[in-house]
Structures are given as structure tokens and as C-alpha cells.
C-alpha positions as CSV (number, residue, x, y, z in Angstrom):
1,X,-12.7,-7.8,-44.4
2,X,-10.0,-10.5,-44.4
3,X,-8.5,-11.1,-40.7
4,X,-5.3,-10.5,-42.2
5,X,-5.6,-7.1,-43.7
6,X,-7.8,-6.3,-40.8
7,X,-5.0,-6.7,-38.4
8,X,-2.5,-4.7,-41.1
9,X,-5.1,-2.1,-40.7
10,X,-4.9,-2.1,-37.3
11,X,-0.6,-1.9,-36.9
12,X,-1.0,0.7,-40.1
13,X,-3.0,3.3,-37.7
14,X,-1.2,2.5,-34.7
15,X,2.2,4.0,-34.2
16,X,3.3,2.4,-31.3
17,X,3.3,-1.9,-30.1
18,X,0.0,-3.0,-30.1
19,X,-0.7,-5.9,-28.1
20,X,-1.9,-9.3,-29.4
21,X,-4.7,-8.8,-27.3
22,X,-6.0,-5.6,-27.8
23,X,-6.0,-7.1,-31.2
24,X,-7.8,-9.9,-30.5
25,X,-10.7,-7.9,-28.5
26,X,-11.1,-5.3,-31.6
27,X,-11.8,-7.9,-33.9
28,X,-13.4,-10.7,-31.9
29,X,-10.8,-13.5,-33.1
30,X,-8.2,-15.7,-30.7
31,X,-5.0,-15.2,-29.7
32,X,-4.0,-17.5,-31.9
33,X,-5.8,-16.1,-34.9
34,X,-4.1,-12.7,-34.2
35,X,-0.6,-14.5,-34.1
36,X,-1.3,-16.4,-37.3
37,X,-2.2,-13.2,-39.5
38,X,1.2,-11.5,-38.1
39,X,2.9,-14.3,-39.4
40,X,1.5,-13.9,-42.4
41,X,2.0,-10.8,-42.8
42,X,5.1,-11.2,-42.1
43,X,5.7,-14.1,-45.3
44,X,4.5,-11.1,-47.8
45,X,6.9,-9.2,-46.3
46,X,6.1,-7.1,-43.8
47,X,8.4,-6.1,-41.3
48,X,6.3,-6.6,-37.5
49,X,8.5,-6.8,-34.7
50,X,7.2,-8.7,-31.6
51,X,8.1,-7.8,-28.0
52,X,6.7,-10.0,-24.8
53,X,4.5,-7.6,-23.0
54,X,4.5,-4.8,-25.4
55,X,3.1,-6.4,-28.6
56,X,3.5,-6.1,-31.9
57,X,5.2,-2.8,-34.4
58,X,4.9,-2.5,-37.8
59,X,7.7,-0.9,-39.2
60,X,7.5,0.3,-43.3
61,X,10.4,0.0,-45.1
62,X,8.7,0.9,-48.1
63,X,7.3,4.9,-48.1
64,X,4.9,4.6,-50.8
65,X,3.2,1.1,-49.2
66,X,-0.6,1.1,-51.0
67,X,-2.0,-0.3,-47.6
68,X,-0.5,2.4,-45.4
69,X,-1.9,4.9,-47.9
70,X,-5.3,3.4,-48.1
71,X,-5.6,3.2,-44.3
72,X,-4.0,6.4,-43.6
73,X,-6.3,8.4,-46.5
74,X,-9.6,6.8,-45.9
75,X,-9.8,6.8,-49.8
76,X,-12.3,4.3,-50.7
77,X,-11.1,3.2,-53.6
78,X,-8.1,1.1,-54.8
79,X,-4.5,2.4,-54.1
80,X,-2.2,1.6,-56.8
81,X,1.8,1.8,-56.4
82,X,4.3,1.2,-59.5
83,X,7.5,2.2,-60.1
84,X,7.5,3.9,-63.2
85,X,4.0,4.5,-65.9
86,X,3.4,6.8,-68.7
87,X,1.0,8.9,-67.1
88,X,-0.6,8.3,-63.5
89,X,-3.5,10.6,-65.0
90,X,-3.7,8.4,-68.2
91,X,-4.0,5.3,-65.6
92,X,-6.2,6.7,-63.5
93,X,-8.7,8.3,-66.1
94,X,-8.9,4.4,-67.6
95,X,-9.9,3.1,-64.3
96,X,-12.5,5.6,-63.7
97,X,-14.0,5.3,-66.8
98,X,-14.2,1.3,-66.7
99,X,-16.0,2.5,-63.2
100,X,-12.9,1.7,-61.2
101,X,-12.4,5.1,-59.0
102,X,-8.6,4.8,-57.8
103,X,-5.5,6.4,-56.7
104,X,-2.2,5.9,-59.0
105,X,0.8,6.8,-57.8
106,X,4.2,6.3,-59.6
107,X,7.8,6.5,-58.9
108,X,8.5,8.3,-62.1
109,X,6.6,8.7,-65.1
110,X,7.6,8.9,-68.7
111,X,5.4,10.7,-70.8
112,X,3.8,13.3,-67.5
113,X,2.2,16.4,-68.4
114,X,1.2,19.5,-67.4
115,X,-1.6,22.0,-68.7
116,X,-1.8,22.7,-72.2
117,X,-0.1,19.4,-72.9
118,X,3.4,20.6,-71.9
119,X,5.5,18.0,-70.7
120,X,6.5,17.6,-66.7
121,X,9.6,16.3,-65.9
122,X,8.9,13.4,-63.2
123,X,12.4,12.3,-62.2
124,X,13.2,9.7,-59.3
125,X,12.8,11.9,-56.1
126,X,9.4,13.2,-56.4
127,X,5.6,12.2,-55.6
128,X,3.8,12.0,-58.5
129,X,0.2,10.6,-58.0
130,X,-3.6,11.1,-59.5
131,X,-7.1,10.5,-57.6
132,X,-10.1,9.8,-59.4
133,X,-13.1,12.0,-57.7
134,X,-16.8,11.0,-57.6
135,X,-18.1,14.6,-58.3
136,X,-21.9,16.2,-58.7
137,X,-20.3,20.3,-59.0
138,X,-21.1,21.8,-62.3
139,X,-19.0,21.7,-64.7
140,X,-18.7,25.7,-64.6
141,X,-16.4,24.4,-61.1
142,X,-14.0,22.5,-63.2
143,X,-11.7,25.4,-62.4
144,X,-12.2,25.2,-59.0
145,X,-11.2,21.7,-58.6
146,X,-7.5,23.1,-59.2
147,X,-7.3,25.9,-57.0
148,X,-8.8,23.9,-53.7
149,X,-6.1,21.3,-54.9
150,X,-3.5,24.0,-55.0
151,X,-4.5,24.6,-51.3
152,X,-4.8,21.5,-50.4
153,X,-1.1,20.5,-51.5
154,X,0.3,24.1,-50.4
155,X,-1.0,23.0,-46.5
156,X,0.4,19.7,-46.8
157,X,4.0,20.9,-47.6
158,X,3.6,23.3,-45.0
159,X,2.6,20.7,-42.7
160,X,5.6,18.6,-43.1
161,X,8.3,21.1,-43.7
162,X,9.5,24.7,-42.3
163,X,9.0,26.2,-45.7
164,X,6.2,29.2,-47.3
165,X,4.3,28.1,-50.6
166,X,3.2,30.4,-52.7
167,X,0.2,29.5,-55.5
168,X,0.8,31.1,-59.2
169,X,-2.8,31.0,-61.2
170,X,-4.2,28.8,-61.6
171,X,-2.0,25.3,-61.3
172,X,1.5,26.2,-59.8
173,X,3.0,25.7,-56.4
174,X,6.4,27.7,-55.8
175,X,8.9,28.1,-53.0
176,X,11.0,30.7,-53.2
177,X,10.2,31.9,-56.3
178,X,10.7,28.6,-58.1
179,X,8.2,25.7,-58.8
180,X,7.6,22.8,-56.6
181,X,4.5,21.5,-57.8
182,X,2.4,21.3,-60.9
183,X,-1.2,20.3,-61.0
184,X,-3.5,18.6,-64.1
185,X,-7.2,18.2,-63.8
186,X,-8.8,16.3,-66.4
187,X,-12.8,16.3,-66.1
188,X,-15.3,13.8,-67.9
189,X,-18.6,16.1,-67.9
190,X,-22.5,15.1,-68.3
191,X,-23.5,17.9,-70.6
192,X,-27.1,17.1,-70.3
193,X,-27.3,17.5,-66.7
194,X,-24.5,20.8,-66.9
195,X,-22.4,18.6,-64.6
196,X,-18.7,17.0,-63.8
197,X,-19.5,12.8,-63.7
198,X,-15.7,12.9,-62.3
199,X,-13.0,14.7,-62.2
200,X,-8.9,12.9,-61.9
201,X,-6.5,15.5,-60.5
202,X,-2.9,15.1,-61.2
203,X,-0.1,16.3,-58.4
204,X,3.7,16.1,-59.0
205,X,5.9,17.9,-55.9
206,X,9.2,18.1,-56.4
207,X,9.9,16.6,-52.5
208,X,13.2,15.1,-52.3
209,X,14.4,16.2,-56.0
210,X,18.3,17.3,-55.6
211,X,18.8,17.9,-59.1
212,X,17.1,18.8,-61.9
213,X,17.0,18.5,-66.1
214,X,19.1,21.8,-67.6
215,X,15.7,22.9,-69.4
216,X,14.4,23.5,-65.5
217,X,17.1,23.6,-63.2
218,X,16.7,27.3,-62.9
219,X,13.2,27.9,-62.6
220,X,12.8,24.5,-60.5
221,X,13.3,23.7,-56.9
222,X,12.3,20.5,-54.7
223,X,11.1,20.8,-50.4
224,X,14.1,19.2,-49.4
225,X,16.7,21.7,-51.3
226,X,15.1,23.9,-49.7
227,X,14.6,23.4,-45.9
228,X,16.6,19.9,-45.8
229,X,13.8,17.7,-45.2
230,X,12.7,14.6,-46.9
231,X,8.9,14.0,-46.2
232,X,7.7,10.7,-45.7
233,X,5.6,10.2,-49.0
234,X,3.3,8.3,-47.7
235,X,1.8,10.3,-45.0
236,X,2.2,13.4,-47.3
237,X,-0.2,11.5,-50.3
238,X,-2.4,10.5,-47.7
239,X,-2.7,13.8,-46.0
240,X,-3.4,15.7,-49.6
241,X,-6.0,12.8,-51.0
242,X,-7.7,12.9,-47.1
243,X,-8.6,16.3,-47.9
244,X,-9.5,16.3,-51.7
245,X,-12.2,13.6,-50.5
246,X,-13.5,17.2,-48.9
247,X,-13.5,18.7,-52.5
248,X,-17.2,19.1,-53.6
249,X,-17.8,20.6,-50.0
250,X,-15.1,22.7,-49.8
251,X,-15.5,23.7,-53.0
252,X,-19.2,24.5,-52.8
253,X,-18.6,26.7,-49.4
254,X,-15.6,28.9,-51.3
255,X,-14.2,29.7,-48.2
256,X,-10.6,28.2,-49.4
257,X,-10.6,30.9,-52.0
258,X,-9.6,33.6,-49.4
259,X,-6.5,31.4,-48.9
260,X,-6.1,30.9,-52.3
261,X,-5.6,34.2,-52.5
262,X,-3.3,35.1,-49.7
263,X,-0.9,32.6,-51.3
264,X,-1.2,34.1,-55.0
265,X,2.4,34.9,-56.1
266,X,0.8,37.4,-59.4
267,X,-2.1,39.5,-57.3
268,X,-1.0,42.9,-57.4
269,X,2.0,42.1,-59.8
270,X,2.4,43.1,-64.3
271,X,1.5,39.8,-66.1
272,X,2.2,38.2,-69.3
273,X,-1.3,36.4,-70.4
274,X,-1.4,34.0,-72.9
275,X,-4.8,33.1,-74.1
276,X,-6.1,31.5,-76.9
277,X,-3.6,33.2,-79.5
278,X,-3.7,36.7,-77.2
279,X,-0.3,37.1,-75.8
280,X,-0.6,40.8,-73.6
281,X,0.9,42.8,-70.2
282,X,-1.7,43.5,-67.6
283,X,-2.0,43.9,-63.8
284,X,-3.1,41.0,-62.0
285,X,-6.2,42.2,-59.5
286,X,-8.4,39.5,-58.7
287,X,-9.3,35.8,-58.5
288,X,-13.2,35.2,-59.0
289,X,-15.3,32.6,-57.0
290,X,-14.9,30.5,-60.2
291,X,-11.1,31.1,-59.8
292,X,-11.0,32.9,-63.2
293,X,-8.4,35.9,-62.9
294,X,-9.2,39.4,-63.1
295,X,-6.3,41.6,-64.5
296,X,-6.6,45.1,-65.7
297,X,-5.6,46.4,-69.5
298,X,-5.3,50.1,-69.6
299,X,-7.7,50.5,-67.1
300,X,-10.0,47.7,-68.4
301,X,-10.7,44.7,-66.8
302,X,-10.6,42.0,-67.9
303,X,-11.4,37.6,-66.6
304,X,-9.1,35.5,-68.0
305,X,-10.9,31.9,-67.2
306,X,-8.3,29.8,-69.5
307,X,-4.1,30.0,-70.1
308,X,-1.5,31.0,-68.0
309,X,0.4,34.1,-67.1
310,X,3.7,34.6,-66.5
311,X,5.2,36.7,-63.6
312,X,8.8,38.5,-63.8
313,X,10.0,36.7,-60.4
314,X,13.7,38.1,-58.7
């Protein structure tokens, strides 16, 4: 690693000064060397405060900086920031098959997209970002990549703001009663060996969104017009994609389902289901290990392991 980044890795993880040389002594370099990266750092633009007997601060202007969401993340792969793409999944599904495993995150997108290809608004004001996962699960788990996701992101709102999330099946994150996040998961699969070769999961919160297009401003809602506060994006992105490096074990154990559950806005509520070219009223009873729903039909049950389902919500 470069001294330079090295050192940015350093004031990236450190929240308070850091002095020249404690710096110096974690990376076996001079004084002099440690005062030469700061500088710099400080020409690309990096804004590091200095104070005699205290050290260095690095203070981010910028809350979507790839560095601090590399460090911050432990994602091994490349971080990518841009202001405004197509599709971060479209981006990041390139890369991973060209053997480039990445993060993409965007300001806004243009052309985003939810499941069953129906467009997602991604206006200025939201997080909108895919990772590309390394994944050996069978492809029977594709599924199940969502719902951990779901849980992952629901915890990570929760962590950063006084607000409840609730999880409707299978991709949807609401807040009282109206969506804050949508979630895609697009899966290249080895058939041969029945199993996922990767898997690039899409997130879009609605964080500091204060208004939305007329087609959703009634079912839609954002964190911050909700409790007031703006979460820093950076530590929120790297918080979610720190714990979707977890996925294939958490995934295997299952124990995230029983939260998945507790946060399920249609379990013991009357469904619409729309699958395939069945459109029908049931009673929402159960999420399998496979996170497949379980309603029941006139005193049938039935799994309902692709669509959606609607909920009548007050």
C-alpha cells in the first residue's frame, strides 16, 4: 500500500487528531514522510487540519468519499462514487462479470429499477448503491439474499435514526406505512454445480428525500421526513455493505429469518398476490426458510416463492 493512502487510511478510521507520530510508528516511515503524505493529501483535496501537540483531523466534506467507504466497510473490492448513472446494478453486474467485484453507488440514477422491471424513482436526496457478492449458496437461496438484505438495511436505519421499519415480502422497507427502501437482486448462477457464481444486490433508501414524484408521493416517504434526521451516507453504506460481507453465513445459519419475520408488515394480514398471471385474496401466514410466503386460500395453503402482494395499509 501506498504511504499516502496508508496514512488516509489511518485519519479515515480515526475520529479524533492523530498525531504525526503515532503515525509514523504505525507505519514504520519518518516524521517527515508522514508530513509529506498529509500534504499530499491535502493537494487532492482533502481537508486535514493540523494542530501542534494534538496532530492531524481529517474532516470530509464530501459524505459519499469512496476512501472513507472503503476503509469504513472493509469491502475488498473497488468503491465507486458518480454522480448520476443508468443503473448502479447495470454497472456493477458489468464489473463483476469482467471479474471486477465492486461497489457502485450513485447520486441519482436515470433508468433504476425495481423487481419485475418496474421503474424506481432515484431522485437527488437518496442512497442508491449495488455490491457485487462472491457467493457459493445454492441457487435455491437466491431468495434469501433479499430478505437478509431487507434486515440488514432495516438495522442500519434503525441504527442511525429514532424510527421503526417494517419489511413487506419479499423486497420492501416501509416506515410508517409508506416505502423507504426498495431492494433488486440480480444473480448470475452455475447451473452445473446448482449454485449462485455471484449475486449484485441493489439498495435505494429514501434518506434525506423531502419530496417526492406525484405517481409516489403518497405511498412514499424518506428517514428524514420522518424523524428529522439526515444520516451521514457514508457511514450508513458502509455499515449495510459491512454486514452483507456476512451474507453467505448469515444466510446459511437462518437465524435472521426470525427477525425477518417480526418485521413483516403482511403476516397475519388479507393479501392481494400477483403471480405469474394469478391475481387472488389470501391470508398471509408464513415466511419459509427459503423466504417463500405461505398464505392461505379458503383454507388452503399455499407458497408463493415469486411476485408480490399487496397489503390494504391505513
Amino acid at each position: 500500500m501506498k504511504t499516502k493512502q496508508a496514512i488516509l487510511n489511518i485519519l479515515l478510521e480515526t475520529k479524533t487528531y492523530v498525531s504525526g507520530e503515532s503515525i509514523a510508528k504505525k507505519l514504520n516511515i519518518s516524521r517527515v514522510a508522514v508530513n509529506k503524505g498529509v500534504n499530499s493529501l491535502r493537494a487532492d483535496g482533502y481537508n486535514i487540519t493540523s494542530v501542534t501537540n494534538k496532530g492531524y483531523l481529517l474532516k470530509l466534506t464530501n459524505d459519499l468519499d469512496a476512501n472513507a467507504i472503503k476503509v469504513k466497510s472493509g469491502y475488498n473490492g473497488e468503491v465507486i462514487v458518480c454522480n448520476q448513472t443508468v443503473s448502479t446494478n447495470v454497472d456493477c453486474k458489468a464489473l463483476a462479470e469482467s471479474g471486477k467485484f465492486s461497489v457502485v453507488i450513485a447520486k441519482t440514477q436515470t433508468g433504476g429499477k425495481g423487481r419485475l422491471n418496474r421503474k424506481f424513482y432515484s431522485e437527488s436526496g437518496g442512497v442508491y448503491f449495488s455490491v457485487a457478492l462472491n457467493s457459493n449458496l445454492p441457487i435455491s437461496s437466491g431468495v434469501n439474499v433479499t430478505t437478509y438484505t431487507a434486515v440488514v438495511v432495516a438495522r442500519a436505519i434503525e441504527k442511525f435514526a429514532p424510527v421503526s421499519v417494517q419489511i413487506k415480502w419479499v423486497n420492501d422497507l416501509f416506515i410508517s406505512n409508506k416505502k423507504v427502501c426498495g431492494i433488486l437482486t440480480e444473480a448470475s448462477c452455475d447451473f452445473e454445480q446448482n449454485k449462485l457464481k455471484y449475486a449484485v444486490v441493489g439498495v435505494g433508501v429514501n434518506t434525506d428525500t423531502t419530496t417526492f414524484n406525484s405517481e409516489i408521493e403518497n405511498i412514499a416517504t424518506s428517514v428524514y421526513n420522518e424523524c428529522g434526521v439526515k444520516i451521514n451516507k457514508a457511514d450508513f453504506i458502509s455499515e449495510i455493505i459491512k454486514n452483507l460481507m456476512r451474507a453467505e453465513e448469515e444466510i446459511l445459519k437462518g437465524d435472521y429469518l426470525v427477525e425477518y419475520k417480526k418485521r413483516s408488515l403482511v403476516l397475519g394480514k388479507m393479501v392481494t398476490v400477483y403471480s405469474g398471471q394469478e391475481v387472488y385474496d389470501a391470508l398471509a401466514v408464513d415466511i419459509t426458510n427459503t423466504g417463500a410466503l405461505v398464505v392461505e386460500k379458503h383454507g388452503e395453503k399455499l407458497t408463493v416463492s415469486s411476485g408480490e402482494v399487496s397489503v390494504k395499509l391505513k
